[in-house]
N, C-alpha and C positions, 0 to 999 in steps of 0.2 A: 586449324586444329587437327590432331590427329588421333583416328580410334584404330584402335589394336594395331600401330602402327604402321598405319595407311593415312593417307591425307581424305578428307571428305571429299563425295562425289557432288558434280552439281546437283544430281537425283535427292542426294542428301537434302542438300539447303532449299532445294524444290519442299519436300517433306516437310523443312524445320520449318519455312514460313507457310504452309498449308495449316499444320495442326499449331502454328501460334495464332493462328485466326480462331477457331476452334478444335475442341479434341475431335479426333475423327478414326477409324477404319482403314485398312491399307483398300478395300475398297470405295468408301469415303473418297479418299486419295485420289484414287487412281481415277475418278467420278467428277474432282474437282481438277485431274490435269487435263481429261479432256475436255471440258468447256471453260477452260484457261491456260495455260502456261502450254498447250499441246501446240496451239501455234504458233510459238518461238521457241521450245522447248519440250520436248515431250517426255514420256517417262512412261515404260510398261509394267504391267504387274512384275515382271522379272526382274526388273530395276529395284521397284518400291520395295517390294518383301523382304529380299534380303538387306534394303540398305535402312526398314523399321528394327530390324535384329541390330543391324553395327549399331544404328542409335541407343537404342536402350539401351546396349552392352555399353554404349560410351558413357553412360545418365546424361545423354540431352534429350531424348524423352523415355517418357513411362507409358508403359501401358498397363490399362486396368481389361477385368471382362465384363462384354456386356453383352451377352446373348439375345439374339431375337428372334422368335419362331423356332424356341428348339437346336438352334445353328449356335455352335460356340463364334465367338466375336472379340476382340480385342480391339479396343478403341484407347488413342495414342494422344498424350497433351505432353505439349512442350514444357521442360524445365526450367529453371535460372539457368543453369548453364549452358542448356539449351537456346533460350534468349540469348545469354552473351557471344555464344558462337554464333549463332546466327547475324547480331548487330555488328560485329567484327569484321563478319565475312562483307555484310552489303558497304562496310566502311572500306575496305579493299579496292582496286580498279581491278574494273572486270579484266580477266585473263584470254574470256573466249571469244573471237565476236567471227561466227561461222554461220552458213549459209549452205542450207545441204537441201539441194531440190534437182534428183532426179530429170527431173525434164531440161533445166540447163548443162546438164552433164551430157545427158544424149545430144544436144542442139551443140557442142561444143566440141563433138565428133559427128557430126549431122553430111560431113564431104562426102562422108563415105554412101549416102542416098542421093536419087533422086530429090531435086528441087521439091517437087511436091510432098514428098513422103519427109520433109526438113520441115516446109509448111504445116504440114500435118503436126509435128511435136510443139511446133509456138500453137496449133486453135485448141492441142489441148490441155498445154499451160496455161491458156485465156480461161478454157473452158473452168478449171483446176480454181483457179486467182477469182473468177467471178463466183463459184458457189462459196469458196472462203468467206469473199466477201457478203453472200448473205450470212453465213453464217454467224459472220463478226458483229453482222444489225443486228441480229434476233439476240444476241448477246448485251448490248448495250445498254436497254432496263434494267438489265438484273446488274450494273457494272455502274449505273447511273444511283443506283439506288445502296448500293454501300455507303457505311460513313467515310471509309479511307477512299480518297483520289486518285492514288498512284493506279490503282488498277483499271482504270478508264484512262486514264493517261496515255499505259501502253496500249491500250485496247484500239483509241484512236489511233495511234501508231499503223496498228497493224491495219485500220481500216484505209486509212492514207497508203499503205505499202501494196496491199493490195487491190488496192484501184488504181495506182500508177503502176503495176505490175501488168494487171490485164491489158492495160490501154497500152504499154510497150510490146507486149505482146502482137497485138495486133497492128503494131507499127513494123514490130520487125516482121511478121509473116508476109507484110505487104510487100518490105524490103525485098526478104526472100525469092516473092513469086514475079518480081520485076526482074530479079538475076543481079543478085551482088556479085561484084566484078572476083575473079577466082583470083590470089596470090598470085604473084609473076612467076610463069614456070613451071605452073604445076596445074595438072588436070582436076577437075576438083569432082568428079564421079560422073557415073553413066547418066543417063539423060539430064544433064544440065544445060 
């Protein structure tokens, strides 16, 4: 679908299925992308705010006010047509399917260091992958205890990804610090 002719953003449909669970707040929102969708997905206040404006201007949601403590508030529930773009979109094959983690971008120009200081970027993607992963348990009551499935679903997902994530980790820094063999030809940095 397209509001003011742009195509919606993922941030969008992040929103449209947030506040089709309940109406919510762009901080709401923003509340409920960090202790879900932030870990396959993320979405900053910069994101959300302007893309509750594109929405409403589109009518896939409304927002009403609902102050609290004095503080103006606007809290946001999905429409029908909001509904139907949203069911349309998840009837779709996904477009995206990306992986953006800083620490394998370094590790993946890592020649240009010392062996150990390459080590050092896997113990502290281990390190990174193991707190995820508590974080993903302390998640899983509250994920167990929905009436809808699908979101423990992913949730196991990401606890499976990030337990075979840390434990590669510490397979490859093992690699690392044994001395994986350099390319044919080419030096692969100072003290290797």
């Amino acid at each position: 679908m397209e509001t003011g002719g742009t195509e919606l953003s993922a941030t969008a449909y992040v929103i449209l299925g947030l506040v089709r669970e309940r109406p919510r707040s762009g901080y709401e929102i923003k509340a409920a992308v960090d202790t879900s969708t932030r870990f396959f997905w993320a979405a900053s206040y910069g994101q959300i705010y302007p893309e509750l404006r594109r929405l409403a201007e589109a009518g896939l949601i409304a927002g009403s006010e609902a102050p609290t403590g004095g503080r103006r508030r606007t809290v946001y529930e999905i429409t029908a047509d909001g509904e139907a773009e949203l069911r349309a979109w998840l009837r779709r094959p996904p477009r995206t399917f990306e992986l953006r983690d800083e620490g394998l971008l370094k590790l993946f120009f890592a020649g240009a260091l010392p062996r150990e200081e390459a080590a050092a970027i896997l113990r502290e993607m281990r390190a990174y992958r193991l707190q995820m992963l508590r974080s993903l348990h302390e998640i899983e009551p509250h994920a167990r205890a929905l009436d809808d499935p699908y979101p423990l679903l992913v949730l196991r997902s990401g606890i499976e990804f990030a337990s075979w994530f840390a434990d590669w980790c510490r397979r490859a820094e093992e690699e690392v610090l044994a001395g994986l063999p350099a390319p044919a030809g080419r030096d692969r940095g100072e003290g290797r």
